[in-house]
PQR file with spaces between the fields and no chain letter, atoms N, CA, C, O and H, PARSE charges and radii, in Angstrom:
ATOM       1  N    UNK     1     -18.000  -53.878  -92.056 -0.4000 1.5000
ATOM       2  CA   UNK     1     -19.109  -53.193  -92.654 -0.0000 2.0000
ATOM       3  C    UNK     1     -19.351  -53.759  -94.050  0.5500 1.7000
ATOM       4  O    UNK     1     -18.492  -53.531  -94.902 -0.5500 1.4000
ATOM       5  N    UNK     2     -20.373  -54.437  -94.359 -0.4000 1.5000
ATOM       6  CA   UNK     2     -20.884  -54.813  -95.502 -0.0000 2.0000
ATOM       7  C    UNK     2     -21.715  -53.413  -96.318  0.5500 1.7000
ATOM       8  O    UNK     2     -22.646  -52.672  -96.002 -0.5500 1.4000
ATOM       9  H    UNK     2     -21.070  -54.622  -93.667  0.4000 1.0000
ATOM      10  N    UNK     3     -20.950  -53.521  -97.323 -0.4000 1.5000
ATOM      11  CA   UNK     3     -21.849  -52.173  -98.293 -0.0000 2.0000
ATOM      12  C    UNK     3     -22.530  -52.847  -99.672  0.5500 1.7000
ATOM      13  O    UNK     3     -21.966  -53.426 -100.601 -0.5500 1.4000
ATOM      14  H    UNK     3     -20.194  -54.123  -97.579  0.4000 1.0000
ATOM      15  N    UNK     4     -23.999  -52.549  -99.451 -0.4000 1.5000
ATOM      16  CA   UNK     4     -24.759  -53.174 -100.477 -0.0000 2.0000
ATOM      17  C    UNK     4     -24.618  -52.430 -101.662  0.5500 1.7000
ATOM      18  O    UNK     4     -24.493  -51.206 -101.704 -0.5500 1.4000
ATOM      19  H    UNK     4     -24.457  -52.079  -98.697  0.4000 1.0000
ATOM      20  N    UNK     5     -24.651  -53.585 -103.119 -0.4000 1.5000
ATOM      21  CA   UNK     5     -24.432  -53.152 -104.304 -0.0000 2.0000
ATOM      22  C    UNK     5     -26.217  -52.078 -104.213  0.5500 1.7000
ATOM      23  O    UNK     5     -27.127  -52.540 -103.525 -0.5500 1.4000
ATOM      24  H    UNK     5     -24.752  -54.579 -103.086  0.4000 1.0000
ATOM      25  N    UNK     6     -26.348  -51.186 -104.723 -0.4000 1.5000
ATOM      26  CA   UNK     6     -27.584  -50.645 -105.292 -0.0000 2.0000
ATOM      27  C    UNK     6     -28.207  -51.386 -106.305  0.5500 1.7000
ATOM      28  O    UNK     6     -27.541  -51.816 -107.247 -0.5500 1.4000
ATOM      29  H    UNK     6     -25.609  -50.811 -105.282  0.4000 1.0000
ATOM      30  N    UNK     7     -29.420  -51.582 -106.212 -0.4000 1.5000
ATOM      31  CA   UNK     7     -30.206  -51.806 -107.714 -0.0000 2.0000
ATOM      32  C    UNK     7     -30.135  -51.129 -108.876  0.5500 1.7000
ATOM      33  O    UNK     7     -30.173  -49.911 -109.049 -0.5500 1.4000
ATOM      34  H    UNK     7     -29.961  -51.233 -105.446  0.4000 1.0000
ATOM      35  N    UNK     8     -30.001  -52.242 -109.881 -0.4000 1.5000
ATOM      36  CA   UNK     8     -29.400  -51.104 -111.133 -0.0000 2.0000
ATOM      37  C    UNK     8     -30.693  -50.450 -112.043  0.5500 1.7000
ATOM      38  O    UNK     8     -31.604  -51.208 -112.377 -0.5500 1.4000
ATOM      39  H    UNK     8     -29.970  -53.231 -109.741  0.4000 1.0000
ATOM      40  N    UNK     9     -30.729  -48.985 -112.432 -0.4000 1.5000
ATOM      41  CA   UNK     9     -31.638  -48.211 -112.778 -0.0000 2.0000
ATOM      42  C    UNK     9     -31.512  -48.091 -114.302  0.5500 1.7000
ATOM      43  O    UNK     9     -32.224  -47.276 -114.888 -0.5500 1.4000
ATOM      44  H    UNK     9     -29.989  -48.369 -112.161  0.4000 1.0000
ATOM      45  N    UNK    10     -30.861  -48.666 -114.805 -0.4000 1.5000
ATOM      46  CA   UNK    10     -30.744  -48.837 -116.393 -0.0000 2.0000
ATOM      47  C    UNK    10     -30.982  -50.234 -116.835  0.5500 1.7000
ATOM      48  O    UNK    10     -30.618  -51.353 -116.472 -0.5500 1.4000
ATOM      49  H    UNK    10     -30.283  -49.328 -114.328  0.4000 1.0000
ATOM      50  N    UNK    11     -31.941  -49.594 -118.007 -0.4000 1.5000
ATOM      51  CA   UNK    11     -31.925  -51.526 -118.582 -0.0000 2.0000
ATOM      52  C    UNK    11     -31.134  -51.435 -120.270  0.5500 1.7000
ATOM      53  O    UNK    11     -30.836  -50.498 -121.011 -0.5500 1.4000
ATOM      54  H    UNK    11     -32.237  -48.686 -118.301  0.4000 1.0000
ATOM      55  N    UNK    12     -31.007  -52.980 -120.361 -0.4000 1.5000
ATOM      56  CA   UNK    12     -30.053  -52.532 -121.738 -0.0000 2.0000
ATOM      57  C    UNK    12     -30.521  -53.764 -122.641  0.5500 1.7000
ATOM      58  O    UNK    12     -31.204  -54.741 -122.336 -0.5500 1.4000
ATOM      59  H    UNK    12     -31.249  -53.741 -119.760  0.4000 1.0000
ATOM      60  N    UNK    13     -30.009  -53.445 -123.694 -0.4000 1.5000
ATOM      61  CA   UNK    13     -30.808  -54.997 -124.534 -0.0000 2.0000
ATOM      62  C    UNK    13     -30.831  -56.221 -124.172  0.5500 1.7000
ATOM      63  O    UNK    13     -31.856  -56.901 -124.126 -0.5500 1.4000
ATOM      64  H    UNK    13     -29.454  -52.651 -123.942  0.4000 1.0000
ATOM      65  N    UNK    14     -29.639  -56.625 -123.868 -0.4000 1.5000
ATOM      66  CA   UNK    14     -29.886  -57.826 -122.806 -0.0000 2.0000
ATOM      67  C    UNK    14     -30.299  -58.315 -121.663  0.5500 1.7000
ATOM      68  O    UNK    14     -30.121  -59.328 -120.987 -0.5500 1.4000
ATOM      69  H    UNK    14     -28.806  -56.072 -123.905  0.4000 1.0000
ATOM      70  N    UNK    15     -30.949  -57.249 -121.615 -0.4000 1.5000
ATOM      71  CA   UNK    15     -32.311  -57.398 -120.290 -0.0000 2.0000
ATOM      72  C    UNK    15     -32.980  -57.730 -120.699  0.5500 1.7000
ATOM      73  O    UNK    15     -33.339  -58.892 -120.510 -0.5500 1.4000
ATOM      74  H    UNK    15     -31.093  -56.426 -122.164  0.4000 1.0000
ATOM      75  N    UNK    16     -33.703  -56.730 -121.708 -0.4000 1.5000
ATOM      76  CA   UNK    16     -35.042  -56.975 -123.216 -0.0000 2.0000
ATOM      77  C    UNK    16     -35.207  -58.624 -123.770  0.5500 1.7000
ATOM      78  O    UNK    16     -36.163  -59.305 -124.141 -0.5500 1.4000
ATOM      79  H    UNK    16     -33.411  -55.786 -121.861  0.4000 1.0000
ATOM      80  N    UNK    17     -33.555  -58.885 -123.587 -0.4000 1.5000
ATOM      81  CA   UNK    17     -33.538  -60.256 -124.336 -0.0000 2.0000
ATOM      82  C    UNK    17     -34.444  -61.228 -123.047  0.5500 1.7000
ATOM      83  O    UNK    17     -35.535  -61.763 -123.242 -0.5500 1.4000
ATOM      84  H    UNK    17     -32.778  -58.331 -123.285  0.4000 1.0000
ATOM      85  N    UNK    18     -33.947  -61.253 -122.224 -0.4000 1.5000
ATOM      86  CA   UNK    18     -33.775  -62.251 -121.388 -0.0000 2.0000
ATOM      87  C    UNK    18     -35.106  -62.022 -120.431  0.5500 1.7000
ATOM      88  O    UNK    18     -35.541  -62.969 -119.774 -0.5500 1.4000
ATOM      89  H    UNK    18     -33.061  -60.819 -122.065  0.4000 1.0000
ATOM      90  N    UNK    19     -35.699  -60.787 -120.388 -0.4000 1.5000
ATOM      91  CA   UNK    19     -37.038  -60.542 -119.729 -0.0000 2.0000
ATOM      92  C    UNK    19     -38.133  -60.448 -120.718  0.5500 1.7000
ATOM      93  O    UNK    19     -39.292  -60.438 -120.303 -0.5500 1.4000
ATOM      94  H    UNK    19     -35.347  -60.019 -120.922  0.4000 1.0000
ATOM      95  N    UNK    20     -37.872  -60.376 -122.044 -0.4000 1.5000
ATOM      96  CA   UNK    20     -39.038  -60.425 -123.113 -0.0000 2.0000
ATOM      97  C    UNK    20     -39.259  -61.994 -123.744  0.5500 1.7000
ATOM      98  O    UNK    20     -40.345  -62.525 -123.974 -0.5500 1.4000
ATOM      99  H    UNK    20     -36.931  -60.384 -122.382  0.4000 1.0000
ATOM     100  N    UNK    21     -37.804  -62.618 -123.969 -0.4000 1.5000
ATOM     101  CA   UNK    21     -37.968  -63.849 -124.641 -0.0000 2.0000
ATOM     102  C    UNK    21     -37.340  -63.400 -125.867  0.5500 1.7000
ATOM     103  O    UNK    21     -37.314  -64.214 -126.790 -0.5500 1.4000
ATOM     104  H    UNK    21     -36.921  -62.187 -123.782  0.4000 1.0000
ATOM     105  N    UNK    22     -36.667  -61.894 -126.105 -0.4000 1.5000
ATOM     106  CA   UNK    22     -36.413  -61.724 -127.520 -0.0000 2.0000
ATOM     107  C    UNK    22     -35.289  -62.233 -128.001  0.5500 1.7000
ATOM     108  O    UNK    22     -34.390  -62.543 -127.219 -0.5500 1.4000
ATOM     109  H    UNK    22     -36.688  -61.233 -125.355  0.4000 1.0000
ATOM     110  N    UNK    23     -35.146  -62.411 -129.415 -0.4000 1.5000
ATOM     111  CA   UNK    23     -33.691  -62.501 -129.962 -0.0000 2.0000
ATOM     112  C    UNK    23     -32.486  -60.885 -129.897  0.5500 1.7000
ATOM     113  O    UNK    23     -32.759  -59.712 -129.639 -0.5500 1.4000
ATOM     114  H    UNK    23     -35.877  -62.159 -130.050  0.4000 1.0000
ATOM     115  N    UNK    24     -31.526  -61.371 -130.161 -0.4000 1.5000
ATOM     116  CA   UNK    24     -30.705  -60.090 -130.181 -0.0000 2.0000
ATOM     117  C    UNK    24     -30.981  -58.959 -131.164  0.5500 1.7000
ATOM     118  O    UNK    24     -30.806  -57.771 -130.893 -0.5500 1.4000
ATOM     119  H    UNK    24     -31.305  -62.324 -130.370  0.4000 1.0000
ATOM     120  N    UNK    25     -31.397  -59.397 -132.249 -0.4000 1.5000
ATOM     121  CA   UNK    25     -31.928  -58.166 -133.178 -0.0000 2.0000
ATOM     122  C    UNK    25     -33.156  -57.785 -132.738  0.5500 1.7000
ATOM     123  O    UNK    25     -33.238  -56.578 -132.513 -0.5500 1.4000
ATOM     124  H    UNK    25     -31.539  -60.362 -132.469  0.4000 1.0000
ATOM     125  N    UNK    26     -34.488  -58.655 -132.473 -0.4000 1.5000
ATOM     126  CA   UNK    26     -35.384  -58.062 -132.320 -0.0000 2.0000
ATOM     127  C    UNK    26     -35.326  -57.118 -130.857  0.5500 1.7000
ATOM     128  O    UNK    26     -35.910  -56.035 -130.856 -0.5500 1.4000
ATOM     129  H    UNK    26     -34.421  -59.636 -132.655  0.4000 1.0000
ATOM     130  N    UNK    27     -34.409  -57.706 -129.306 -0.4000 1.5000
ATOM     131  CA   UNK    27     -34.109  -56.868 -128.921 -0.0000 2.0000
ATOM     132  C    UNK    27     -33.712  -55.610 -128.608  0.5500 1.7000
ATOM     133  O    UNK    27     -33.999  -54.918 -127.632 -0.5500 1.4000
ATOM     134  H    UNK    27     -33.934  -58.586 -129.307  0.4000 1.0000
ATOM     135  N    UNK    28     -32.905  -55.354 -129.700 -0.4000 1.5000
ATOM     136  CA   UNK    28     -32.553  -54.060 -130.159 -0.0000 2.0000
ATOM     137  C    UNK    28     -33.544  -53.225 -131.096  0.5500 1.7000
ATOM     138  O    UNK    28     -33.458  -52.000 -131.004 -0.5500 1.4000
ATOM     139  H    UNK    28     -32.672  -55.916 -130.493  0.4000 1.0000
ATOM     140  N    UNK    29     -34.364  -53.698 -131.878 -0.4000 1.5000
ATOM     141  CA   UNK    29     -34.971  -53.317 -132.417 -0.0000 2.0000
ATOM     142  C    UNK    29     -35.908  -52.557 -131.203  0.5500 1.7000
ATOM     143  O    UNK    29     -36.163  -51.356 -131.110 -0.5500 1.4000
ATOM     144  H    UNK    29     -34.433  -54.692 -131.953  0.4000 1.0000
ATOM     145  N    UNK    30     -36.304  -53.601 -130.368 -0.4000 1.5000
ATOM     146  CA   UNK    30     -37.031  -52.992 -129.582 -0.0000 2.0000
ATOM     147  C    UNK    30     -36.716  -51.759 -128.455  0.5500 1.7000
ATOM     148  O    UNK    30     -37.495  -51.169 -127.706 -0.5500 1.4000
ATOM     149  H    UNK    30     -36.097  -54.577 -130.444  0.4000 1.0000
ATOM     150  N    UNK    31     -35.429  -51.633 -128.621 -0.4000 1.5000
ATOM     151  CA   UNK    31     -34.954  -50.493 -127.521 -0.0000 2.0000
ATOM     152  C    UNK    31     -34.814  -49.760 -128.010  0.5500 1.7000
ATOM     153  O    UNK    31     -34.777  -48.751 -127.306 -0.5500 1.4000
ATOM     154  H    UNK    31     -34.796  -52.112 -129.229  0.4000 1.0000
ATOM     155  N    UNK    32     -34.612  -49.505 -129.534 -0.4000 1.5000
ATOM     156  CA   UNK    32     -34.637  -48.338 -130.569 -0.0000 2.0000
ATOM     157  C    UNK    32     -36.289  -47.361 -130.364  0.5500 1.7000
ATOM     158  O    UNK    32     -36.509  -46.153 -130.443 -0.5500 1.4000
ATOM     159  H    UNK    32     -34.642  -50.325 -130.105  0.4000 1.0000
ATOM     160  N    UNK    33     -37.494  -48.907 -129.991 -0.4000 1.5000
ATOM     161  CA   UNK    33     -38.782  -48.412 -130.156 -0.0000 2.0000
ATOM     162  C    UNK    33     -39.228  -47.507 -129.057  0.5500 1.7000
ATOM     163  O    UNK    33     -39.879  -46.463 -129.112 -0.5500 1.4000
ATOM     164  H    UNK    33     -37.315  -49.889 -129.927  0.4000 1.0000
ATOM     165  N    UNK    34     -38.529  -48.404 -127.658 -0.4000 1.5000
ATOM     166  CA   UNK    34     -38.590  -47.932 -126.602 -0.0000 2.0000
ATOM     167  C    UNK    34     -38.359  -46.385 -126.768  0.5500 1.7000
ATOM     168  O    UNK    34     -39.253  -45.542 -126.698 -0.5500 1.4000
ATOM     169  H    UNK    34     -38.000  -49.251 -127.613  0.4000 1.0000
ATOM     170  N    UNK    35     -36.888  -46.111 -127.024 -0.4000 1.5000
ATOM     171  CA   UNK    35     -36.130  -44.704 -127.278 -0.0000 2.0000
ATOM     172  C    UNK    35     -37.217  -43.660 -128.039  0.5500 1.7000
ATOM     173  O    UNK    35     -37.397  -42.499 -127.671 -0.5500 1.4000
ATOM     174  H    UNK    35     -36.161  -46.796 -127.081  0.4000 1.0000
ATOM     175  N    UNK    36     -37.905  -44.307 -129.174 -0.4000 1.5000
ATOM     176  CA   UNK    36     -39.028  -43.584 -130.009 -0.0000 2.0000
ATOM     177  C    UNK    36     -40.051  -42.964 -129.301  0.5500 1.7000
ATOM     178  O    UNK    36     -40.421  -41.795 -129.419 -0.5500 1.4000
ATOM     179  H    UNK    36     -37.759  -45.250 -129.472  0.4000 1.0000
ATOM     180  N    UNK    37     -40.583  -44.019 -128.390 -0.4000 1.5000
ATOM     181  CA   UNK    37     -42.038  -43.490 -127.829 -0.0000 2.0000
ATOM     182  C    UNK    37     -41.442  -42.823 -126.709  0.5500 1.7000
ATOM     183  O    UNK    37     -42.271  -41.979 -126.370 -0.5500 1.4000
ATOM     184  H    UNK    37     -40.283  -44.968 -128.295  0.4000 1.0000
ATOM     185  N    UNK    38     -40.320  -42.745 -125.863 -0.4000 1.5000
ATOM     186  CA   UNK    38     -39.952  -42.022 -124.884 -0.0000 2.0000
ATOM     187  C    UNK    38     -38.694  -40.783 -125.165  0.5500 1.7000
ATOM     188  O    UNK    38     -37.889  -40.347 -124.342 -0.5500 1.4000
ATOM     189  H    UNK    38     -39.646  -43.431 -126.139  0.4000 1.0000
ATOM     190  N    UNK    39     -38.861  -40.402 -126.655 -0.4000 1.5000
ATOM     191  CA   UNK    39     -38.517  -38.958 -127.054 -0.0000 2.0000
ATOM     192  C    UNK    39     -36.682  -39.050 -126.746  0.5500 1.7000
ATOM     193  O    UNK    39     -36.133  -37.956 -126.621 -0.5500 1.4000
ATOM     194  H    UNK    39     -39.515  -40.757 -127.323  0.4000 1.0000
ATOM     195  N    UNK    40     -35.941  -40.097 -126.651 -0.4000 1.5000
ATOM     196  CA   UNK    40     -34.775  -40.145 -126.718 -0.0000 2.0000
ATOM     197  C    UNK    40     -33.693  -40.513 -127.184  0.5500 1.7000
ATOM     198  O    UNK    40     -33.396  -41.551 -127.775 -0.5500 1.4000
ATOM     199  H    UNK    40     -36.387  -40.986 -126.753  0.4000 1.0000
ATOM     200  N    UNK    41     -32.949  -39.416 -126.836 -0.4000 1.5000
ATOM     201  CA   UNK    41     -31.757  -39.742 -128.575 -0.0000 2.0000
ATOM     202  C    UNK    41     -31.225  -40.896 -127.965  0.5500 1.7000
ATOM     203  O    UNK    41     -31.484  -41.273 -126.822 -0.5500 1.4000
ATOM     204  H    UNK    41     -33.190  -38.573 -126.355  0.4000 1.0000
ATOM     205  N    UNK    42     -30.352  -41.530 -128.898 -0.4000 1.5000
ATOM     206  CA   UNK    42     -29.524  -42.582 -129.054 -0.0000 2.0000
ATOM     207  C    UNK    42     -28.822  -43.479 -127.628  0.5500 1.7000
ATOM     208  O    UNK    42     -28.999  -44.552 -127.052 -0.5500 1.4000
ATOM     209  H    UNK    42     -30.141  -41.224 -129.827  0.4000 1.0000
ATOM     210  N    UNK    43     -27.678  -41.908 -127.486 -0.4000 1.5000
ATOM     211  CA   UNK    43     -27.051  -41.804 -126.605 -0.0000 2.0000
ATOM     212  C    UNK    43     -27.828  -41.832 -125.210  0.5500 1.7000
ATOM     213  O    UNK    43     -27.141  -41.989 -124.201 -0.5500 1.4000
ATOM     214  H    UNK    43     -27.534  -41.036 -127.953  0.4000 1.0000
ATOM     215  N    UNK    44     -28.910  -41.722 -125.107 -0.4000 1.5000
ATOM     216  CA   UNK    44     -29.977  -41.323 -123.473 -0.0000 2.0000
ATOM     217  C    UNK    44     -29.878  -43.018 -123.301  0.5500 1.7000
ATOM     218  O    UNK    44     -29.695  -43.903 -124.136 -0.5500 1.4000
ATOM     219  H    UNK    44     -29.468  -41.595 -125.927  0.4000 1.0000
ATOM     220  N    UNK    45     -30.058  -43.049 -122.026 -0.4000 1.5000
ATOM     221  CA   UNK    45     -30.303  -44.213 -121.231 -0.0000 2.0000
ATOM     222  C    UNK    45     -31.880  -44.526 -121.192  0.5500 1.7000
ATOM     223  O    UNK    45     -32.573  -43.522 -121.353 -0.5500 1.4000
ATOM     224  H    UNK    45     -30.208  -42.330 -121.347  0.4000 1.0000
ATOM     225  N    UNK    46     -32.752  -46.043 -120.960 -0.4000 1.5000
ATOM     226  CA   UNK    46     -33.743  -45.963 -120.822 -0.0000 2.0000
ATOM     227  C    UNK    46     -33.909  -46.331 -119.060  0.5500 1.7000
ATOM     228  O    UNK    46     -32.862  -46.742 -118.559 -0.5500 1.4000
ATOM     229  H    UNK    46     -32.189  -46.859 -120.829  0.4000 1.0000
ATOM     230  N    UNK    47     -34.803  -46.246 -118.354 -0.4000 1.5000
ATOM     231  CA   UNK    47     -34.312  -46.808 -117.282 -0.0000 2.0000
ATOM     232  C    UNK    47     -35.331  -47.925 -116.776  0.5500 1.7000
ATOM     233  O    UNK    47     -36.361  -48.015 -117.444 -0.5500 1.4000
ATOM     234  H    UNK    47     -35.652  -45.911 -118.761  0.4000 1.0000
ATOM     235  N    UNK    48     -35.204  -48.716 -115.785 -0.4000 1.5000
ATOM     236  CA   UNK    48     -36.053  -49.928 -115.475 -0.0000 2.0000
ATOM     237  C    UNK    48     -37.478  -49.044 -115.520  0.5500 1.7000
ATOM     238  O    UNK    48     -38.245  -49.188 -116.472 -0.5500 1.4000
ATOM     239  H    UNK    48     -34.368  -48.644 -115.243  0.4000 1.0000
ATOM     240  N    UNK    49     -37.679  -48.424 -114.783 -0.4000 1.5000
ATOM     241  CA   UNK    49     -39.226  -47.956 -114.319 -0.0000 2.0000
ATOM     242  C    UNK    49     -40.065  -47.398 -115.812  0.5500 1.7000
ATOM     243  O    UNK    49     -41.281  -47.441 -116.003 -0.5500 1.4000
ATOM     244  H    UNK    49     -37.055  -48.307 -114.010  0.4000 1.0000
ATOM     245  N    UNK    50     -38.918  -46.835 -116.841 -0.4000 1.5000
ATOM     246  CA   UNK    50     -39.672  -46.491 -118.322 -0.0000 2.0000
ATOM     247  C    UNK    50     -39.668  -47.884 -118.811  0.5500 1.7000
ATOM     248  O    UNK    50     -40.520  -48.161 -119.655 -0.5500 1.4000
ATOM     249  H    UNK    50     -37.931  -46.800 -116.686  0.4000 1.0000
ATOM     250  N    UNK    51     -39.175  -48.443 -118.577 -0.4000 1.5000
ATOM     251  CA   UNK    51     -39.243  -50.052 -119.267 -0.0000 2.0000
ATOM     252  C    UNK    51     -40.648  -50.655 -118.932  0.5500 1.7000
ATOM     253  O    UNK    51     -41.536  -51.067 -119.678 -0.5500 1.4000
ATOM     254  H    UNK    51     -38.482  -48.219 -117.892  0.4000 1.0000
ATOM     255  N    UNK    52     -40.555  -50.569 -117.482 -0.4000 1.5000
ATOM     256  CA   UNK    52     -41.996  -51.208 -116.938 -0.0000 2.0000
ATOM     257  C    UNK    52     -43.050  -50.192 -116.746  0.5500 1.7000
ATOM     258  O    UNK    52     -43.953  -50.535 -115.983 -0.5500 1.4000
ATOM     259  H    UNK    52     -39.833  -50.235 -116.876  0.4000 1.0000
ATOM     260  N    UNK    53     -43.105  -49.405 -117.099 -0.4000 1.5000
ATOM     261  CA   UNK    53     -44.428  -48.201 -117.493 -0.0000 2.0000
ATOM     262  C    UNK    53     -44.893  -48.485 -118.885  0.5500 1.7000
ATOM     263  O    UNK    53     -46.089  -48.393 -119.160 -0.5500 1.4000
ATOM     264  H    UNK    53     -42.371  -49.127 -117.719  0.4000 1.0000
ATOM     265  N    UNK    54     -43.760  -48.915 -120.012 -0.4000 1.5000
ATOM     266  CA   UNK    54     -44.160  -48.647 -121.540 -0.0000 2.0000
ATOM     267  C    UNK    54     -44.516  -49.980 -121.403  0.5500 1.7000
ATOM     268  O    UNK    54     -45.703  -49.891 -121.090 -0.5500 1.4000
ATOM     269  H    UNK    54     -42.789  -48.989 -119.789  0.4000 1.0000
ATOM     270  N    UNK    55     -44.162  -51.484 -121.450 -0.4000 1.5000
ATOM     271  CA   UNK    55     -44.253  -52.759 -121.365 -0.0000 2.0000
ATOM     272  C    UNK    55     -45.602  -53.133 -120.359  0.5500 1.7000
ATOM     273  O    UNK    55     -46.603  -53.751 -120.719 -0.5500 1.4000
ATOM     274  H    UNK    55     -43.197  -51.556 -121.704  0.4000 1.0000
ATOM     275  N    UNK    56     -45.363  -52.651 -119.178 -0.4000 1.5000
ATOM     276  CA   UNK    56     -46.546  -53.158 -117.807 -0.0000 2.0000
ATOM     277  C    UNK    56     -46.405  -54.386 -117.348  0.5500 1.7000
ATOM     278  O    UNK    56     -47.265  -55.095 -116.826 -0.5500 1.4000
ATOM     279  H    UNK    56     -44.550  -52.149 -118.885  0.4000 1.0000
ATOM     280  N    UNK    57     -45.226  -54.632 -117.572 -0.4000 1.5000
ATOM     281  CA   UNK    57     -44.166  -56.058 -116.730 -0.0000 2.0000
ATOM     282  C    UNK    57     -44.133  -55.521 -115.186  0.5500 1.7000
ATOM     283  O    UNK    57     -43.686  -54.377 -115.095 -0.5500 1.4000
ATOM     284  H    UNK    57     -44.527  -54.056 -117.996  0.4000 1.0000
ATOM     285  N    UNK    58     -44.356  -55.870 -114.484 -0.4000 1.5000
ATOM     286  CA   UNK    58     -44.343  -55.468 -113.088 -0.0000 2.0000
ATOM     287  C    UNK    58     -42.795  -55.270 -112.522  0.5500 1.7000
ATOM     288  O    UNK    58     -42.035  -56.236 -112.584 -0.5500 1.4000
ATOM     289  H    UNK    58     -44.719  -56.799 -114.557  0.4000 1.0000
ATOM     290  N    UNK    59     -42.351  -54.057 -111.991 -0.4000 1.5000
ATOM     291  CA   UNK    59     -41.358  -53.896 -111.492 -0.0000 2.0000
ATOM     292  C    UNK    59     -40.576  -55.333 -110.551  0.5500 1.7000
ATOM     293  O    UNK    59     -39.528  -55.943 -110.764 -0.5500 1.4000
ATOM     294  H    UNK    59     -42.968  -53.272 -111.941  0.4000 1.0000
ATOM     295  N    UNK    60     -41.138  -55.415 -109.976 -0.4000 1.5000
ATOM     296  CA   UNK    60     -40.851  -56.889 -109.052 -0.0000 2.0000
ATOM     297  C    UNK    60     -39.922  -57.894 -109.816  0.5500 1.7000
ATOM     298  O    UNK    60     -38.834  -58.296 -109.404 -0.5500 1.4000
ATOM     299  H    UNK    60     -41.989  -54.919 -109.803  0.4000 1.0000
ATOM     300  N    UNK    61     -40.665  -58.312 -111.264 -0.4000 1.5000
ATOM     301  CA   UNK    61     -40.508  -59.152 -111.864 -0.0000 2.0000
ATOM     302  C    UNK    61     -39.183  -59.043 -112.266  0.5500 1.7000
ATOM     303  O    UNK    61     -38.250  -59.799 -111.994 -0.5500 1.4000
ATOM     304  H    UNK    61     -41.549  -57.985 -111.599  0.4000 1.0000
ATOM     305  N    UNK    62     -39.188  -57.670 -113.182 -0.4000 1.5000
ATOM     306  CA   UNK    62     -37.741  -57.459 -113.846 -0.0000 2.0000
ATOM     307  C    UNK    62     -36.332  -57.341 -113.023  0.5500 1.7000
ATOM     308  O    UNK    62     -35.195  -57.595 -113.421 -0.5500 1.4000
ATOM     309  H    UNK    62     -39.946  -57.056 -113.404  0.4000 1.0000
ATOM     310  N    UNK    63     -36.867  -56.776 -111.480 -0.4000 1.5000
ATOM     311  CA   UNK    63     -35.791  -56.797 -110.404 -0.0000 2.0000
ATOM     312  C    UNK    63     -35.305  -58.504 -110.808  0.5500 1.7000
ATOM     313  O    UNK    63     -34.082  -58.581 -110.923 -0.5500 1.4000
ATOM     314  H    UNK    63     -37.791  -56.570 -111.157  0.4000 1.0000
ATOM     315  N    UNK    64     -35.767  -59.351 -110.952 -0.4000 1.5000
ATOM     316  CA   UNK    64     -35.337  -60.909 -110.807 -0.0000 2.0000
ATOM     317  C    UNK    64     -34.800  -61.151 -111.893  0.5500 1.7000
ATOM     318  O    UNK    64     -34.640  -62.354 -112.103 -0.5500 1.4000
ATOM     319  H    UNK    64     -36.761  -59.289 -110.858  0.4000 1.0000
ATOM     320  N    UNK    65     -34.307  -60.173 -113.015 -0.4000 1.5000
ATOM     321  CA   UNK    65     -33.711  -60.598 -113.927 -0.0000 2.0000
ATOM     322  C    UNK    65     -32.569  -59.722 -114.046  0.5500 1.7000
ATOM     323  O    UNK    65     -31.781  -59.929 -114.968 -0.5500 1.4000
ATOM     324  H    UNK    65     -34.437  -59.196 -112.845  0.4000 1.0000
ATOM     325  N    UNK    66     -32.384  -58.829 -113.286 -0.4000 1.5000
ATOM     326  CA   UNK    66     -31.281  -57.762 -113.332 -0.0000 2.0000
ATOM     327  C    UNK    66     -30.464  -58.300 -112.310  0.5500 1.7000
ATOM     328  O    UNK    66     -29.416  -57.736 -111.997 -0.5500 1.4000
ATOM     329  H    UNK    66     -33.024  -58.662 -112.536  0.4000 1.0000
C-alpha cells in the first residue's frame, strides 16, 4: 500500500522567496504584510489559498513550488 504525502496547506517565507523572486528580508517583510491585511497574530499560520487570494498567483502555479 502506497500512502500519498498530502499537499501542504501552509506557506512560509521561503515559498514567498522562491514563488515571488524575493530576497529573504523582503520575504519576510512580506509575510508580516500578508499577516496585516489578513488580521493575524504572529504566531497564526498563513495558508496557500490566503496566499493566492491576496497575491492572485494561481493556485496551480504555487502547487509547483511547494
Amino acid at each position: 500500500m502506497v500512502n500519498k504525502i498530502p499537499d501542504r496547506v501552509v506557506i512560509y517565507t521561503k515559498d514567498i522567496q522562491n514563488i515571488l523572486g524575493k530576497s529573504p528580508r523582503s520575504a519576510g517583510k512580506y509575510m508580516l504584510k500578508l499577516r496585516k491585511i489578513l488580521e493575524k497574530e504572529e504566531e497564526e499560520f498563513v495558508t496557500v489559498d490566503e496566499f493566492c487570494m491576496i497575491t492572485g498567483v494561481p493556485l496551480e502555479l504555487v502547487k509547483g513550488f511547494l
